[in-house]
Wavefront OBJ file of the C-alpha trace (Angstrom):
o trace
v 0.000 0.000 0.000
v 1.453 3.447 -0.361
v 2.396 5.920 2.269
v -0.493 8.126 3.506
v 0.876 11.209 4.980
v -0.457 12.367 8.479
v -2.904 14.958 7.735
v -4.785 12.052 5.043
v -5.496 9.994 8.557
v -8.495 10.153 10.302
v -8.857 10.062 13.850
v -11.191 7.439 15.816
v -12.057 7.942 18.628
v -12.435 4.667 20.943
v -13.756 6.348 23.872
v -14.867 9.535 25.315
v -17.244 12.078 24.935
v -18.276 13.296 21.625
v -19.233 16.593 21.480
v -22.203 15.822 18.873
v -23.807 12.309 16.980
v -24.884 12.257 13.289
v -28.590 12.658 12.785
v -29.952 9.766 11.844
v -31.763 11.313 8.497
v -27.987 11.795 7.570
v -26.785 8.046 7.665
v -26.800 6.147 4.321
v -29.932 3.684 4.316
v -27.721 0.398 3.657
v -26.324 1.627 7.354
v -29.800 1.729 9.606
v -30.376 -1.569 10.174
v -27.075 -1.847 11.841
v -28.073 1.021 14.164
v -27.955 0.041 18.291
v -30.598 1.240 20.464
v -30.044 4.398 22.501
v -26.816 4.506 21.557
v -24.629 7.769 20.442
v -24.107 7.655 16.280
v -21.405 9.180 14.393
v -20.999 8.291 10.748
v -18.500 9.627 8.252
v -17.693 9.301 4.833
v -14.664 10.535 3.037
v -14.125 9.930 -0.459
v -11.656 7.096 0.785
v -13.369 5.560 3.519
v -16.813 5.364 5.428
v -17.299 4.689 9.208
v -20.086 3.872 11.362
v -19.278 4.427 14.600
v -21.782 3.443 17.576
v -21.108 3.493 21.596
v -23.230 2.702 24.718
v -22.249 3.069 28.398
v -23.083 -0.445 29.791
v -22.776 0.332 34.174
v -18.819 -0.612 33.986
v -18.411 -1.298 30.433
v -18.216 1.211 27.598
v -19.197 -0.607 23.863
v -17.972 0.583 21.196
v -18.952 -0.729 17.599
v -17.254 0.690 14.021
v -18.278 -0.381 11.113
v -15.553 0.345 8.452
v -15.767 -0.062 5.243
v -12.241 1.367 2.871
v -12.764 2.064 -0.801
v -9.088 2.977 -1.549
v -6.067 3.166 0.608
v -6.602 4.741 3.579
v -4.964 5.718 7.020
v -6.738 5.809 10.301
v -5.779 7.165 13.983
v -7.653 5.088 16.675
v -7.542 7.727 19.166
v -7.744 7.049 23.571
v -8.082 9.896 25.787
v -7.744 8.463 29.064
v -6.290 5.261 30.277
v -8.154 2.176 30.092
v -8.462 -1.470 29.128
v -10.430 -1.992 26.212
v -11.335 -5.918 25.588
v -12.017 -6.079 21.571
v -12.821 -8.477 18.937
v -12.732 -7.816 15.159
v -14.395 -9.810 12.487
v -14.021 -9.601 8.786
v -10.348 -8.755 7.852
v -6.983 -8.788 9.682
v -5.093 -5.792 10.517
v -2.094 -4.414 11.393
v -1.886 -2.012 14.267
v 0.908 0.448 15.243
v 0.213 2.043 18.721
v 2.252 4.283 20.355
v 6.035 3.138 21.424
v 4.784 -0.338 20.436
v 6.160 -3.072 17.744
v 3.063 -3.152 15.097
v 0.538 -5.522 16.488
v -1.586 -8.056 14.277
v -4.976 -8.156 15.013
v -6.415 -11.726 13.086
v -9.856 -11.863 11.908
v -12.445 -13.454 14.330
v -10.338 -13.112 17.262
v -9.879 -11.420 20.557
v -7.274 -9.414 23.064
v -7.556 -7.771 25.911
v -5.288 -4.714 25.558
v -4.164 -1.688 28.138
v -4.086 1.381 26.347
v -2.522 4.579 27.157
v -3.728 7.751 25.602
v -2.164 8.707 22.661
v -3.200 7.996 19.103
v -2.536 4.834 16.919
v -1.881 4.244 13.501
v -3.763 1.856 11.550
v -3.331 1.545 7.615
v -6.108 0.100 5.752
v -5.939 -1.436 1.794
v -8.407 -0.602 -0.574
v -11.685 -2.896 -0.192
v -11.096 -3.859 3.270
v -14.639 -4.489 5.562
v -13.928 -4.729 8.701
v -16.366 -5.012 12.254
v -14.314 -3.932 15.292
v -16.343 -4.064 18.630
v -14.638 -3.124 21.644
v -15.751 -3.271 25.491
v -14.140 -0.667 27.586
v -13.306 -0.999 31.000
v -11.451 2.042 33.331
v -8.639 0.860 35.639
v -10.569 1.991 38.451
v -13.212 -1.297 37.967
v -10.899 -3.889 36.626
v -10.049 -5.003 40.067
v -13.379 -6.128 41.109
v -14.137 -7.510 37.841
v -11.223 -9.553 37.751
v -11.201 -10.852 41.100
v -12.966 -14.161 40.590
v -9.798 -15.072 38.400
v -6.700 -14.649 40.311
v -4.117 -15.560 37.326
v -5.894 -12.379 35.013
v -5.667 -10.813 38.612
v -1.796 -10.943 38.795
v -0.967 -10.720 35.429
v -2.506 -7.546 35.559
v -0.582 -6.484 38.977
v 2.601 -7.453 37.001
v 1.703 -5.620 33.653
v 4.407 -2.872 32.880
v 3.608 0.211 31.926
v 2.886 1.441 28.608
v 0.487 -0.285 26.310
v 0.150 -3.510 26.188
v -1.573 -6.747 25.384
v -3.099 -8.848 28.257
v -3.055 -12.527 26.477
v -0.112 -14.690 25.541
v -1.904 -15.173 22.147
v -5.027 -14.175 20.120
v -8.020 -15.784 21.471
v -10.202 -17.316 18.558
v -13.881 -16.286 19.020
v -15.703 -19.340 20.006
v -19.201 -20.017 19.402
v -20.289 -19.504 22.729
v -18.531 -15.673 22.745
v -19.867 -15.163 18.592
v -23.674 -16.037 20.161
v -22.912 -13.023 22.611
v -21.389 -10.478 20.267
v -23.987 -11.245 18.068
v -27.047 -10.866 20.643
v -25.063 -7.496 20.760
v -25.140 -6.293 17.041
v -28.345 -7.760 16.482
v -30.077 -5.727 20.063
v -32.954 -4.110 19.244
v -34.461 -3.387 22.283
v -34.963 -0.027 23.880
v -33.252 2.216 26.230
v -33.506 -0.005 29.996
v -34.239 -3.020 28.228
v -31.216 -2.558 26.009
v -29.188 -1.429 28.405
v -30.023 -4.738 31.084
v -29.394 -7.149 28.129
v -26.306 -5.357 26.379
v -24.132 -5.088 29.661
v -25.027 -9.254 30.667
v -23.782 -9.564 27.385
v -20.406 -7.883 28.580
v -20.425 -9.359 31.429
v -20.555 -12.495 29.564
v -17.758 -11.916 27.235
v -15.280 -10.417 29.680
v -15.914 -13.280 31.920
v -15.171 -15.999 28.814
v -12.375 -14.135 28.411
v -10.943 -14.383 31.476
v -11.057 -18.067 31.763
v -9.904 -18.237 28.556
v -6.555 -17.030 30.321
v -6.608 -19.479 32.855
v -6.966 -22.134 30.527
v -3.881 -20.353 27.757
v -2.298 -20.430 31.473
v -2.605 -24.448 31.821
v -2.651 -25.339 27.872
v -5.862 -26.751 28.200
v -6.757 -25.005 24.946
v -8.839 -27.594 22.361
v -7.137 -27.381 18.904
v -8.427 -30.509 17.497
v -11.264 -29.888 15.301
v -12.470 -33.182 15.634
v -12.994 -32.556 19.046
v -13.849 -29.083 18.903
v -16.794 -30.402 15.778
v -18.287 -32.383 18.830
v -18.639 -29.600 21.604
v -20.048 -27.460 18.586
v -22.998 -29.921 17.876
v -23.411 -30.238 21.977
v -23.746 -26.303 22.211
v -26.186 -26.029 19.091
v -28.240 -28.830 20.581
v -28.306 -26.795 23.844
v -28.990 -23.356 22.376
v -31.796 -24.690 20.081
v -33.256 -27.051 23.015
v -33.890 -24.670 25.606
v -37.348 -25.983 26.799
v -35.829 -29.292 27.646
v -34.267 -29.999 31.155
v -30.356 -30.710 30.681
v -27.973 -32.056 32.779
v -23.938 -33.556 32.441
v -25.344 -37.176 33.148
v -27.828 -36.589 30.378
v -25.749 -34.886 27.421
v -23.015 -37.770 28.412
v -25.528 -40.284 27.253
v -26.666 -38.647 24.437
v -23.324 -37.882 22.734
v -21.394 -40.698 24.129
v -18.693 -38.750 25.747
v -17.649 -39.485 29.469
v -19.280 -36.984 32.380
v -16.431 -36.045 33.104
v -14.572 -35.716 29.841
v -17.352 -33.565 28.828
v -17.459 -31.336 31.554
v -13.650 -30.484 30.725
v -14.116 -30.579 27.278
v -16.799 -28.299 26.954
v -14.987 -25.923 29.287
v -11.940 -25.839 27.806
v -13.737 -25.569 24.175
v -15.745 -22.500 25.351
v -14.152 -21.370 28.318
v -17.602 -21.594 30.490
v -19.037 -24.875 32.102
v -21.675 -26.511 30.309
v -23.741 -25.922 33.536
v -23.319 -21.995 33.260
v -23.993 -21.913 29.181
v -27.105 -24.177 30.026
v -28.123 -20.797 32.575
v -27.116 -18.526 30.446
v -28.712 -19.885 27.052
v -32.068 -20.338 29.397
v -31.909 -16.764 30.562
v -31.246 -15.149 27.062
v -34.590 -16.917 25.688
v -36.352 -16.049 28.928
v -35.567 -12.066 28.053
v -36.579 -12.185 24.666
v -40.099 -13.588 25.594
v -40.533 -11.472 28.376
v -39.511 -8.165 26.644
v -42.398 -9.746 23.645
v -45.243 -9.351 26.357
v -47.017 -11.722 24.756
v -46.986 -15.028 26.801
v -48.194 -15.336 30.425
v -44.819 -16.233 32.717
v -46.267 -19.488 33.164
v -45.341 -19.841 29.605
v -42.252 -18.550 29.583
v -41.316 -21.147 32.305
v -42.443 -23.635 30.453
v -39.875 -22.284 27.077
v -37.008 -23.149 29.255
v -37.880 -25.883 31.512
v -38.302 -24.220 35.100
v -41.325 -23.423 37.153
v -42.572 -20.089 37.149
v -41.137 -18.945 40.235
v -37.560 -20.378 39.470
v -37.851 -18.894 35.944
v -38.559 -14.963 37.376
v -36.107 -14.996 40.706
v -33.642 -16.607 37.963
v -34.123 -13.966 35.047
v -34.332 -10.818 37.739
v -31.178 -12.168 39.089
v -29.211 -13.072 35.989
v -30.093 -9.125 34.424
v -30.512 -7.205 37.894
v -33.737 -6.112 37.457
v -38.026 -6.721 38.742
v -39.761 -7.978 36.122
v -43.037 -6.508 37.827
v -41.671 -3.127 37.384
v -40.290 -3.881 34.061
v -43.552 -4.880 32.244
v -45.619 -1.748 33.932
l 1 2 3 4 5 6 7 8 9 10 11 12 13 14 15 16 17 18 19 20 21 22 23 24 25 26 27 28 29 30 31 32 33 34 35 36 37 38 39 40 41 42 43 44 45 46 47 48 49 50 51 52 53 54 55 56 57 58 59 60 61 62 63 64 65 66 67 68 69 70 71 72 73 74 75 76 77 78 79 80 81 82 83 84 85 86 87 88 89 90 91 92 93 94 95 96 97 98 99 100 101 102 103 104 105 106 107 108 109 110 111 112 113 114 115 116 117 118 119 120 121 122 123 124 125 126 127 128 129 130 131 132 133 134 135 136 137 138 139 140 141 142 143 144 145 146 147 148 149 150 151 152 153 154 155 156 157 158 159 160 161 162 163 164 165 166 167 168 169 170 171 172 173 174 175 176 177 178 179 180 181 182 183 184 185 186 187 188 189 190 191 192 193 194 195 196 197 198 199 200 201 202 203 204 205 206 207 208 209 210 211 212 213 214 215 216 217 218 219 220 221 222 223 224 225 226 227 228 229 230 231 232 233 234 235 236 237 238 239 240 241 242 243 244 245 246 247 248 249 250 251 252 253 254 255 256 257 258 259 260 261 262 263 264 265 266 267 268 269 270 271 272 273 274 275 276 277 278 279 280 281 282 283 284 285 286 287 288 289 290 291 292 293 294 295 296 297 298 299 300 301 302 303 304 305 306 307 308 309 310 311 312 313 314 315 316 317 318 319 320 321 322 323 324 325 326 327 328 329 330
């Protein structure tokens, strides 16, 4: 690609205050249905590139989603005002970041890192016809230390970390389908304002938490890389996500797919980085919010969607999103 100077870079912003969003009458058609709810817009268009950039403070997390989409060669400037650890995934090309004082750092499609940005600005060159999604969850130093308790080897590696910025994980974590279910759930939100904001930031929660143990097990090499055995725990999760009215346990799915209690237990964690117990919990509660937030079925029914009684089904929901449901459907 040829050299860009400076002043043909464009600066992104990945957190902060903006001082104004883009109307929405302004914003290209083929762009709206990729629109969050209640969240600040700006979209720009040069005759090089066009962005879409979206953002939503989630209680400790800050999302950000860009859309980016480069018609000829073009040079951006990821821009962070404050310090802060920003957990992101990107999907649809590979890049090659420079930040500041930093070797250039290779961000593969479909994967994750948890990073510790300074501020400063970043240089990021992009080839003619690259797409890419970037979504990152934002997190100030300030909050990282409760949210990383539950995980004491994140914990130290983050009271060892050097200063300057710097990348959390060893290596690239790939997005597994557990995590792509989330981040989806999350480009795909259409709820509004409180609703949004309840479901959006468990989805965080989620991810950051997946992440995390996704350490601990880079920490052991526990990782699966046989796609054999990864094909396996794929079918197990899409028979869990699409059978969420049917009572599951370990002894149960062991039968079914011929697989050892507890070889699948570890399997399944190690595959996804959550126990097959939690994604059960967490696949139940998702489908439990979507009905609710429909207003259309009694709770009874609801229950009955993802095999609990009624009573389990509401304390579990209210608990899993923080929230009353009685105060939530007035």
């Amino acid at each position: 690609m040829s050299p860009l100077a400076q002043g043909d870079a464009k600066l992104l912003p990945l957190e902060g205050k903006r001082t104004s969003d883009t109307n929405a009458a302004r914003i290209p058609e083929e762009y709206l249905q990729l629109l969050l709810p209640y969240a600040g817009i700006h979209c720009w268009q040069q005759a090089n590139v066009h962005i879409l950039s979206q953002h939503l403070q989630l209680g400790k997390f800050s999302l950000w989603v860009h859309d980016v989409m480069a018609y000829q060669d073009q040079v951006i400037c990821p821009f962070v005002p404050f310090p802060l650890y920003s957990l992101h995934y990107l999907f649809e090309t590979s890049l090659s970041i420079r930040m500041p004082h930093s070797e250039p750092f290779q961000l593969a499609e479909d994967s994750c890192n948890l990073f510790f940005l300074r501020p400063g600005v970043s240089y990021l060159p992009l080839e003619a016809g690259t797409k890419a999604v970037s979504l990152h969850i934002n997190i100030l130093p300030e909050y990282m230390p409760q949210l990383a308790k539950s995980y004491p080897t994140m914990y130290q590696r983050l009271l060892d970390m050097s200063s300057g910025n710097r990348v959390i994980n060893k290596h690239p974590y790939t997005v597994n389908a557990v995590s792509q279910l989330l981040i989806t759930k999350i480009l795909t939100c259409r709820y509004l304002r409180q609703e949004a904001a309840l479901y959006l930031e468990r989805c965080c929660t989620d991810l950051f938490n997946i992440f995390c143990r996704q350490y601990a097990i880079e920490d052991k090499a526990l990782f699966v890389d046989d796609i054999d055995v990864y094909d396996v725990y794929h079918k197990i999760f899409e028979y869990l996500r699409a059978n969420t009215n049917i009572y599951h346990d370990i002894r149960k799915i062991s039968w079914m797919f011929e697989i050892s209690e507890r070889e699948l237990s570890t399997g399944f964690l190690n595959t996804f980085a959550i126990t097959m117990e939690d994604c059960i919990h967490m696949l139940k509660m998702m489908h439990a919010f979507d009905l609710l937030m429909q207003q259309d079925q009694d709770f009874s029914e609801i229950a009955t969607a993802v095999a609990l009684d009624t009573e389990t089904m509401i304390s579990s929901v209210e608990s899993y999103y923080d929230f009353k449901i009685s105060i939530q459907r007035n």
